[in-house]
C-alpha positions in Angstrom: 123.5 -36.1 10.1 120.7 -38.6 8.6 118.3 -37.5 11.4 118.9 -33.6 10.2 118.3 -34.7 6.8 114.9 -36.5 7.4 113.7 -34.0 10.0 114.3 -31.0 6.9 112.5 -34.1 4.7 109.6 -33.9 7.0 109.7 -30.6 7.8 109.6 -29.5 3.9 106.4 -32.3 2.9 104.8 -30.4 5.7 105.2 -27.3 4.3 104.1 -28.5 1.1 101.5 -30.2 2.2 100.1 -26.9 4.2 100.7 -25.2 0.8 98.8 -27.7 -1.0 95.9 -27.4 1.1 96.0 -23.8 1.5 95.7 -23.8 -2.8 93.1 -26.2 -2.2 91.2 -24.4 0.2 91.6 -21.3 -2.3 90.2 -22.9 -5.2 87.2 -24.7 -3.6 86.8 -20.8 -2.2 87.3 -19.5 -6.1 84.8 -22.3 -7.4 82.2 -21.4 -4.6 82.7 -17.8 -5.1 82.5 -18.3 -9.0 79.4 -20.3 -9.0 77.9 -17.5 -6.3 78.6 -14.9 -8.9 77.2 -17.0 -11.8 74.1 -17.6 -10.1 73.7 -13.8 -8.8 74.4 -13.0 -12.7 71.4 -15.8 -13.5 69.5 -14.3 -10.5 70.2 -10.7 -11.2 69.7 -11.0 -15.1 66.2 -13.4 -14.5 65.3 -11.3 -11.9 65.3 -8.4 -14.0 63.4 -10.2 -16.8 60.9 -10.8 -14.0 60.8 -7.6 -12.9 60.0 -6.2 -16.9 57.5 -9.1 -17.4 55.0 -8.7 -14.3 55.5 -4.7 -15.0 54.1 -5.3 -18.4 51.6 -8.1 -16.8 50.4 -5.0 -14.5 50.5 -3.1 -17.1 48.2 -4.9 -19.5 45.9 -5.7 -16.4 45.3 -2.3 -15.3 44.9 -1.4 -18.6 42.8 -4.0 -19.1 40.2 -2.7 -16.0 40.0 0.4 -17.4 38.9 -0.9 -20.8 36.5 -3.0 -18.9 35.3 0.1 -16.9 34.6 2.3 -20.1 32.9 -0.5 -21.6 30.9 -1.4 -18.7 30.2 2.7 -18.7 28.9 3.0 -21.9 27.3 -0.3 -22.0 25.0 1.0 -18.9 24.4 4.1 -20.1 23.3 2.8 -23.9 21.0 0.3 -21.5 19.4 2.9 -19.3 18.7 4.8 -22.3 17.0 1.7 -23.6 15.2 1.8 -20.0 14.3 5.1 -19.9 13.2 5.2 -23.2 10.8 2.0 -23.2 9.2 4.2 -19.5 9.0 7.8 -21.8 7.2 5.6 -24.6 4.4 3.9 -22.4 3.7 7.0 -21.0 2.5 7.9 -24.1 5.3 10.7 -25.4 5.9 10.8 -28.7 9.4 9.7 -30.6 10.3 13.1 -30.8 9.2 14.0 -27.0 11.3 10.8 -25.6 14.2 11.8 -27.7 14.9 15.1 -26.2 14.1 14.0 -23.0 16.8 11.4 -23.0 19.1 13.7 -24.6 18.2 16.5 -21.9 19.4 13.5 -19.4 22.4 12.7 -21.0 23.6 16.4 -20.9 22.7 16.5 -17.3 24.6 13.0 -16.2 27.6 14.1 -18.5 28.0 17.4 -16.6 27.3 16.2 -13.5 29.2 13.4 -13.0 32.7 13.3 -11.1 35.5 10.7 -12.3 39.3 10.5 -11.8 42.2 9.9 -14.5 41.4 12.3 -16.9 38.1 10.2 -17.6 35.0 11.4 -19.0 32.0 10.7 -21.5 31.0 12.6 -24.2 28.3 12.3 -27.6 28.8 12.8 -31.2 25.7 12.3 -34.0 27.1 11.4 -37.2 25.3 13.1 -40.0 27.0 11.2 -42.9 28.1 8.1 -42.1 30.4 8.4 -45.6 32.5 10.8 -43.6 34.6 14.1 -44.9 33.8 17.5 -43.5 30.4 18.0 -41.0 30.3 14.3 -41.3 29.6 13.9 -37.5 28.4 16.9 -34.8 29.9 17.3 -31.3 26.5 16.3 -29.2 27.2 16.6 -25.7 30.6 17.3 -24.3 32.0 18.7 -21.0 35.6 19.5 -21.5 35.3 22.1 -22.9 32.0 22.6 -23.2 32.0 25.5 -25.7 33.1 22.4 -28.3 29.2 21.4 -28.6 27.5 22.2 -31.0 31.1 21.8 -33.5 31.2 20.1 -36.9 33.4 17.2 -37.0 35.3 16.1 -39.7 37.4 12.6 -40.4 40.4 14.6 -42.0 41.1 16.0 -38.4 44.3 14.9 -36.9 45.5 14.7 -33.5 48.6 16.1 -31.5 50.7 13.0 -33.4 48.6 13.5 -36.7 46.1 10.7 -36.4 42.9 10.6 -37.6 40.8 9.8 -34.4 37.6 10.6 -36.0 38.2 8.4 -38.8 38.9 5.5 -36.7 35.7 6.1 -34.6 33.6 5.9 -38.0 35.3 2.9 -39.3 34.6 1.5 -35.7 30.7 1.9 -35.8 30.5 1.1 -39.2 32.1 -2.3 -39.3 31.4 -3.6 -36.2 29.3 -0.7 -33.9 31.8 -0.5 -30.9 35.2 -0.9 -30.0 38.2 0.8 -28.9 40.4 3.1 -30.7 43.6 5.3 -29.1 44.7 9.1 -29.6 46.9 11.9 -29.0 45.1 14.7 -26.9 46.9 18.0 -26.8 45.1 20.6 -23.9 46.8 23.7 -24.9 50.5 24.5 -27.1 51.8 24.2 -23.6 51.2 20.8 -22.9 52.6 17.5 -24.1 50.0 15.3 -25.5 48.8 12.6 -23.8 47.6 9.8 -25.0 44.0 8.3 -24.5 41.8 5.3 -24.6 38.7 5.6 -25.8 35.6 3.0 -26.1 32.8 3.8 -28.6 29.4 2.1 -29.2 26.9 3.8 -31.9 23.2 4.2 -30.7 22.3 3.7 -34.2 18.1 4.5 -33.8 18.9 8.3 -32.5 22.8 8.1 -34.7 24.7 8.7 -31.6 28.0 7.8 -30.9 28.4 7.3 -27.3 32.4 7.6 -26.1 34.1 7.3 -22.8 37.9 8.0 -22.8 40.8 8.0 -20.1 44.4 9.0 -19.9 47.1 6.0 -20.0 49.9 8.6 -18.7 48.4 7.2 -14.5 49.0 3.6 -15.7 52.4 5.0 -17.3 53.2 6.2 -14.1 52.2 3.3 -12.1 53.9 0.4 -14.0 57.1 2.6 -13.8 56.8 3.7 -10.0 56.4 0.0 -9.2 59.6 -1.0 -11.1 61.8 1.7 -9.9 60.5 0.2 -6.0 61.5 -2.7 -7.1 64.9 -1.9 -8.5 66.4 -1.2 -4.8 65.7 -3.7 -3.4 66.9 -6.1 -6.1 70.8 -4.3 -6.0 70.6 -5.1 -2.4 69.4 -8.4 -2.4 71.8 -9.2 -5.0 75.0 -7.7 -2.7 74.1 -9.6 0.1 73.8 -12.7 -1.5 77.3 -12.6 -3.1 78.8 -12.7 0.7 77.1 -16.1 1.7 77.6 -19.7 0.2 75.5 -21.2 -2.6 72.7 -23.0 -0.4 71.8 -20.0 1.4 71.8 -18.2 -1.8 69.5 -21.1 -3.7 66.8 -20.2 0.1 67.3 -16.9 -0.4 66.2 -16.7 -4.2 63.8 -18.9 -3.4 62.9 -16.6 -0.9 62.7 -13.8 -2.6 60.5 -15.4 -5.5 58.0 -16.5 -3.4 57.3 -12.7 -1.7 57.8 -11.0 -5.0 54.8 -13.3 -6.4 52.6 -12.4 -3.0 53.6 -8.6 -3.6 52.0 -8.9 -7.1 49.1 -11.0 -6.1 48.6 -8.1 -3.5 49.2 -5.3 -6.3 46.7 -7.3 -8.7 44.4 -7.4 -6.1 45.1 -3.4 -5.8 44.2 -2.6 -8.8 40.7 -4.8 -9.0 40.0 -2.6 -5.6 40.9 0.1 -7.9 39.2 -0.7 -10.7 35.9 -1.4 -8.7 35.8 0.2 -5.4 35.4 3.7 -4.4 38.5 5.5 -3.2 36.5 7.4 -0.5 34.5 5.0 1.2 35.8 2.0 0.4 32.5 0.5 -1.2 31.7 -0.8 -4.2 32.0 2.3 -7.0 28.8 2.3 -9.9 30.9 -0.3 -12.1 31.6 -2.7 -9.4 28.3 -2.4 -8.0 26.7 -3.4 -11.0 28.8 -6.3 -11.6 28.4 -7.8 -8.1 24.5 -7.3 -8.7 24.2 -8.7 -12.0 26.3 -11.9 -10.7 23.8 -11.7 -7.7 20.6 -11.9 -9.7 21.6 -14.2 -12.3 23.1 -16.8 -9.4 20.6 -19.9 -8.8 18.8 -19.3 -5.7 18.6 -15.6 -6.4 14.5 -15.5 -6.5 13.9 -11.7 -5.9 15.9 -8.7 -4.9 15.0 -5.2 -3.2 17.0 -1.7 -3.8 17.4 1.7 -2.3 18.9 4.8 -3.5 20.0 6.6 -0.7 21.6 10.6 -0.7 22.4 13.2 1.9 20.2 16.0 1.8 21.3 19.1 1.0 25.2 17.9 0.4 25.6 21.2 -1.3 24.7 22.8 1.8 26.9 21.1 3.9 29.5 21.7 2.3 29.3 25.6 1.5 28.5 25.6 5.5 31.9 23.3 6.7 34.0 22.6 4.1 34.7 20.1 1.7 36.5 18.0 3.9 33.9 17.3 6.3 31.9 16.9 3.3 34.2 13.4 2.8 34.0 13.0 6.4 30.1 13.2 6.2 30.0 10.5 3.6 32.5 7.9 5.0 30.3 8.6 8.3 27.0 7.4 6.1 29.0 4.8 4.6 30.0 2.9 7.8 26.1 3.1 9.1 24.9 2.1 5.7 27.4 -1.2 6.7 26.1 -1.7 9.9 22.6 -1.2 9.1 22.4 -3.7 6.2 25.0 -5.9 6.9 24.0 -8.5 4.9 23.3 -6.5 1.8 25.6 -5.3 -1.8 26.4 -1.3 -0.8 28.1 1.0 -3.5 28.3 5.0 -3.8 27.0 5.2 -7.1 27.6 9.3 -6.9 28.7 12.0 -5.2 26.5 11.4 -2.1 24.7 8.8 -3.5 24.6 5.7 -2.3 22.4 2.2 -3.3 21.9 -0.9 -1.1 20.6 -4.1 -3.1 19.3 -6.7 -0.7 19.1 -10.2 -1.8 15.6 -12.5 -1.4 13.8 -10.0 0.1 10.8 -8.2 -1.2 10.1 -4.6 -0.8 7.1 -5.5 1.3 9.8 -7.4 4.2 12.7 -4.5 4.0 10.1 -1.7 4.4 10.0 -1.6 8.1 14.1 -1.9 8.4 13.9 1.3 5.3 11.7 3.5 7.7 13.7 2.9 10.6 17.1 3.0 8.8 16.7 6.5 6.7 14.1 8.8 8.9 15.7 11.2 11.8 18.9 12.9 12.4 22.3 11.6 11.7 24.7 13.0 14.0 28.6 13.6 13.4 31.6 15.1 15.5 33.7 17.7 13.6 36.1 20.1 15.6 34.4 19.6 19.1 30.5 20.5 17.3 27.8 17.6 16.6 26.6 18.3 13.5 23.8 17.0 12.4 22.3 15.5 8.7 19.6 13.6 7.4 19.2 11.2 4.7 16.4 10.7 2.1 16.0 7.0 0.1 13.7 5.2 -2.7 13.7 1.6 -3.3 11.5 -1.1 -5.7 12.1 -4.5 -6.1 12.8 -7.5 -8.8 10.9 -9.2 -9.7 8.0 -8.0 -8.6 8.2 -4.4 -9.9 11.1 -4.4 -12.2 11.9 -6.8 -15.4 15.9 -5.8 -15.1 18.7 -4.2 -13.0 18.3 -1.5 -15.3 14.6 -1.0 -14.8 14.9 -1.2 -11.0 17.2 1.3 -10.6 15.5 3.5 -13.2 12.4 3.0 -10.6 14.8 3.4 -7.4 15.8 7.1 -8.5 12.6 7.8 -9.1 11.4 7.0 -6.1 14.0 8.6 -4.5 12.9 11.9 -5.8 9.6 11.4 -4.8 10.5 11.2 -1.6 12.8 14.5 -1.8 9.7 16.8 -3.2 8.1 14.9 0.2 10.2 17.4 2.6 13.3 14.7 2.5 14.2 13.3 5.6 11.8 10.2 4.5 11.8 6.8 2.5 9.1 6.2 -0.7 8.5 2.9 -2.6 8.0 3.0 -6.7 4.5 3.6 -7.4 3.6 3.5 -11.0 2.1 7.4 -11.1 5.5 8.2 -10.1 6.9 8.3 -13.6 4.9 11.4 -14.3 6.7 13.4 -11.9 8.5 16.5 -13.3 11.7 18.0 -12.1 11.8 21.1 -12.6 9.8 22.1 -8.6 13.4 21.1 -7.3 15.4 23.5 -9.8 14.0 26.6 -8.3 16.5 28.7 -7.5 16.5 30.5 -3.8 17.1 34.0 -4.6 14.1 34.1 -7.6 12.1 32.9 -5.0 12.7 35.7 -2.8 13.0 38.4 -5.9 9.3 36.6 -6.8 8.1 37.3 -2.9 5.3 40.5 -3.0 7.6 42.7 -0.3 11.0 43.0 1.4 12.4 39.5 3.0 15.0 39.7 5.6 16.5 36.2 7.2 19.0 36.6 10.3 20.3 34.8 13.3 18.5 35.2 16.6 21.1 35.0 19.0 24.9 36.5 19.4 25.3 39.7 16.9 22.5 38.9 14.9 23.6 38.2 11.9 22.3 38.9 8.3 22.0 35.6 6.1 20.0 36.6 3.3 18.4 39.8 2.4 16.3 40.1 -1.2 16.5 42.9 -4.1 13.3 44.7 -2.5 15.0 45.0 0.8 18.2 46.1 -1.0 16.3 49.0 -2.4 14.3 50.0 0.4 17.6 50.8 2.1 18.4 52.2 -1.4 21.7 50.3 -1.6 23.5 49.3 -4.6 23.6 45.5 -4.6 23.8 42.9 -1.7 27.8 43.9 -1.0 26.4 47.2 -0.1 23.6 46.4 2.2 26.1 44.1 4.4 28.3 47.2 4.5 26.5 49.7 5.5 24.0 47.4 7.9 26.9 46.1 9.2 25.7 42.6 8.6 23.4 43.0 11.8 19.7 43.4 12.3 20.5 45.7 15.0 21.7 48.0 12.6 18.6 48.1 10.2 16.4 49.3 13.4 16.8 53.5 13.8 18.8 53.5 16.6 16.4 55.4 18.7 13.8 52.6 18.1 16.2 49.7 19.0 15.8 49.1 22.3 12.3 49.2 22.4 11.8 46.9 19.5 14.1 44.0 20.8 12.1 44.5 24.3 8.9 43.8 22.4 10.2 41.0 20.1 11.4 39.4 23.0 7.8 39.4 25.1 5.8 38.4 22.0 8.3 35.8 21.0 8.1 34.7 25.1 4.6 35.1 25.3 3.8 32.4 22.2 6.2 29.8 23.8 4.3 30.3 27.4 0.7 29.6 25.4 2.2 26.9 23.8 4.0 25.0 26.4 7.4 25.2 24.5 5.7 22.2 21.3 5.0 25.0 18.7 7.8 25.0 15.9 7.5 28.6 15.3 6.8 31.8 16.9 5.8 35.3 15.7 5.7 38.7 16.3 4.8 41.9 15.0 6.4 45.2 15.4 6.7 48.9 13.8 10.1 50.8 13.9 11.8 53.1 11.8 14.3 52.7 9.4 17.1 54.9 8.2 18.3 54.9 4.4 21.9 54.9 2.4 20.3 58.5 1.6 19.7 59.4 5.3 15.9 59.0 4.5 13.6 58.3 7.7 11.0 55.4 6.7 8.5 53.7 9.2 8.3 50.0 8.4 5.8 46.8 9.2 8.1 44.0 10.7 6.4 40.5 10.4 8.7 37.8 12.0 8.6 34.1 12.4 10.9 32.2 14.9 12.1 28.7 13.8 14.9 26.6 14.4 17.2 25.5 11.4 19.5 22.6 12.0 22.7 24.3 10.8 21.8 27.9 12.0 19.8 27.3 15.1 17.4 29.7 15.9 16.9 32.4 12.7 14.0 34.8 12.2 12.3 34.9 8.5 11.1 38.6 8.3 9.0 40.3 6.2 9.4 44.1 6.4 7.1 46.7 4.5 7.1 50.0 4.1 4.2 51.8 5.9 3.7 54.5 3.3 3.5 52.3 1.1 0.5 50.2 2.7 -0.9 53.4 3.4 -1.6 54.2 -0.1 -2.7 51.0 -1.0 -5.4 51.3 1.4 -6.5 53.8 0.3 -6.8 52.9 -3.6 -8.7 49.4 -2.0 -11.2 51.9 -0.7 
């Protein structure tokens, strides 16, 4: 009976026991799981704080590099003006002559150049620095550009009833530059958006010199980055409440140490953003500067040599293939630029410019690598056909030449346009009697040429169909056509339908012999070849006209083989003739 009784005593402290550890075991389970969830609540709440702070952090940085690009923008331009002006003014031009000369420039840069974000530069010349109505007068401005020539006034508001004009004048008038913010609204359409804007006044010509950007990219960015971020963080924070408190101590710890990598890698990012070119992956204008203005101020620097370097005929090239092979062209140039001067500071300071600054060498020891590097034809693969391009460059060097970075590539673009009225293709040095060049020779305009030309110019393929690529106004009206549209149309775009159809056989049989005959006596070297041939033509009208043909054979690098014809009526020489005699 006593044995029952102890063996239901043992029995019972057992089960107490088990049940004593089992509410043991369950709260050393609820304290582990308690402080897991307090330190997923300190881990989700910081990590959230962390999140906010290095978005505002990328924020402010990115904002930060585009300040220091517009700055850097309109600090380089006010200097080049400086440059250009001090080269206008020892060439002997008077105040008056240098000032619209620079002005001219400015108009042309402003319109021509290309940047991203919204950002552009722009001019206003204050005309009463006391401000009110016609205070100030929109200089030079691309978007639009039917605002030039507008009076400004300091009452105008923007799209969130600022005063940005207002601002600007307080700016130059207290301290010269700085940066002020607005509201721009395109259209009733839109929402505004709201800008950046630096300032500087040029005070000797009264200009204020601006370059503004959107903020709604960086907006975007920040908030992109945060909501990538977000994820990953929910997860994170799920799969750390299912394992015990040291592995979720590693894990934050962890996690910390590549979330402060990823934003090392973003801040590095952006500086590639801020400074290199999206395209090619080379230094853009801004970055290039900076990199050569810490070159030539480092100790050892003792002289330095730069080349402008451009595509000829871009335009060209990409009316003929297409914008994309355009890109394709340039990243092409870009890698040979790298592997011809490997050792050199390479940006794209344009749309197909390029510059190479090479460190402690003189113009004198890079002119032999220039004259092998530029010269001869560059050739690229696009859709199974090796096209072909050539380059043309101008270089100087510091000290020797120039007193600045400004200065030397004021001489470098020279240069480089004395070596495009040269034939392209070819590489100058600075020369002093360059700065007299004008630039108007490369402004002409192909079809005033042609209208200019005493007769009827015809240009058109040699082989396949024969195909018309550029006929003038005199041709046009011999045919008696209306415009261009209607020559194509009713020649069919071919040269085998100008000839009278009668006349056609014999007249290709006859180019062909003369054109064969010129290449026999010239043992295939000659670059052109000529013929001469008399046909009839038929008008629009159904007039019957005997022409002069006068051909010339050459071989164009994007055409191949096209014939430049001059075609004259034979009536018509006739009678002149006869007034001569």
């Amino acid at each position: 009976m006593l044995a029952e009784k102890l063996a239901k005593r043992e029995s019972g402290r057992h089960r107490r026991d088990r049940h004593s550890e089992k509410i043991s075991i369950l709260n050393n389970i609820l304290m582990v799981l308690i402080v897991i969830i307090e330190l997923n609540v300190v881990f989700f709440v910081s990590s959230n704080l962390q999140i906010r702070r290095n978005s505002e952090i990328l924020y402010d940085n990115m904002l930060q590099a585009d300040k220091n690009t517009l700055q850097d923008s309109v600090n380089n331009t006010v200097r080049d003006i400086e440059s250009t002006r001090v080269l206008l003014e020892n060439q002997g031009k008077t105040e008056e002559e240098v000032k619209g000369e620079i002005q001219e420039r400015m108009h042309a840069k402003i319109h021509s150049d290309e940047y991203s974000g919204g950002r552009y530069m722009w001019v206003n010349e204050i005309l009463d620095y006391s401000g009110g109505d016609d205070y100030a007068v929109r200089l030079i401005h691309p978007n639009p550009t039917s605002s030039e020539g507008m009076k400004l006034s300091t009452d105008m508001e923007d799209a969130a009833g600022n005063k940005p004009y207002q601002m600007e004048l307080d700016l130059v008038n207290t301290s010269g530059s700085g940066f002020y913010s607005y509201f721009y609204q395109a259209d009733e359409n839109t929402e505004p958006v709201e800008k950046i804007t630096y300032c500087m006044l040029y005070r000797d010509y009264n200009w204020v010199i601006c370059e503004g950007e959107n903020l709604n990219s960086i907006h975007e960015y920040e908030t992109n980055q945060r909501e990538a971020l977000l994820p990953f963080l929910y997860r994170t924070d799920l799969i750390m409440s299912l394992v015990c408190m040291g592995i979720t101590l590693i894990t934050s710890w962890a996690f910390t140490r590549r979330y402060n990598r990823i934003l090392v890698e973003k801040n590095n990012a952006l500086n590639d953003l801020a400074y290199k070119d999206a395209l090619t992956g080379l230094y853009n204008r801004g970055g290039l500067v900076r990199q050569t203005e810490d070159v030539m101020q480092k100790k050892g620097t003792e002289k330095l040599t730069g080349i402008f370097i451009d595509l000829d005929d871009f335009k060209l090239i990409n009316d003929l293939y297409g914008h994309d092979f355009g890109d394709r062209a340039l990243c092409h140039l870009a890698d040979y630029l790298r592997c011809s001067f490997p050792d050199a500071l390479i940006g794209r300071t344009g749309g197909d410019e390029f510059c190479v600054f090479i460190p402690n060498k003189s113009a004198v020891e890079c002119q032999a690598l220039f004259e092998k590097v530029i010269p001869g034809e560059k050739e690229l693969a696009w859709h199974g056909k090796n096209i072909r391009y050539t380059i043309s460059g101008g270089y100087a060097d510091y000290p020797a030449q120039a007193s600045g970075r400004e200065e030397l590539m004021t001489m470098m673009d020279t240069a480089l346009y004395a070596a495009k009225i040269d034939g392209k293709r070819s590489v100058r040095r600075f020369q002093p009697d360059m700065t007299g060049l004008k630039r108007e020779p490369l402004g002409f305009n192909v079809k005033n040429m042609a209208y200019g030309m005493p007769g009827s110019f015809l240009v058109y393929k040699a082989g396949g169909d024969e195909e018309i690529l550029f006929a003038n106004d005199h041709l046009i009206t011999l045919f008696e056509c209306e415009n261009y549209t209607d020559f194509l149309r009713y020649t069919q775009s071919s040269f085998r339908h100008i000839v009278y159809s009668e006349d056609l056989e014999r007249v290709e049989r006859s180019v062909e012999e003369q054109i064969t005959r010129e290449k026999n006596s010239a043992d295939g070297t000659k670059g052109s070849y000529e013929d001469f041939v008399e046909y009839r033509i038929q008008t629009k009208t159904g007039k019957i006209r005997r022409v002069i043909d006068m051909g010339r054979l050459v071989h164009d690098q994007h055409y191949g083989e096209i014939f430049y014809v001059f075609i004259e009526d034979l009536d018509k020489l006739r009678n002149v003739s006869t007034l001569n005699l």
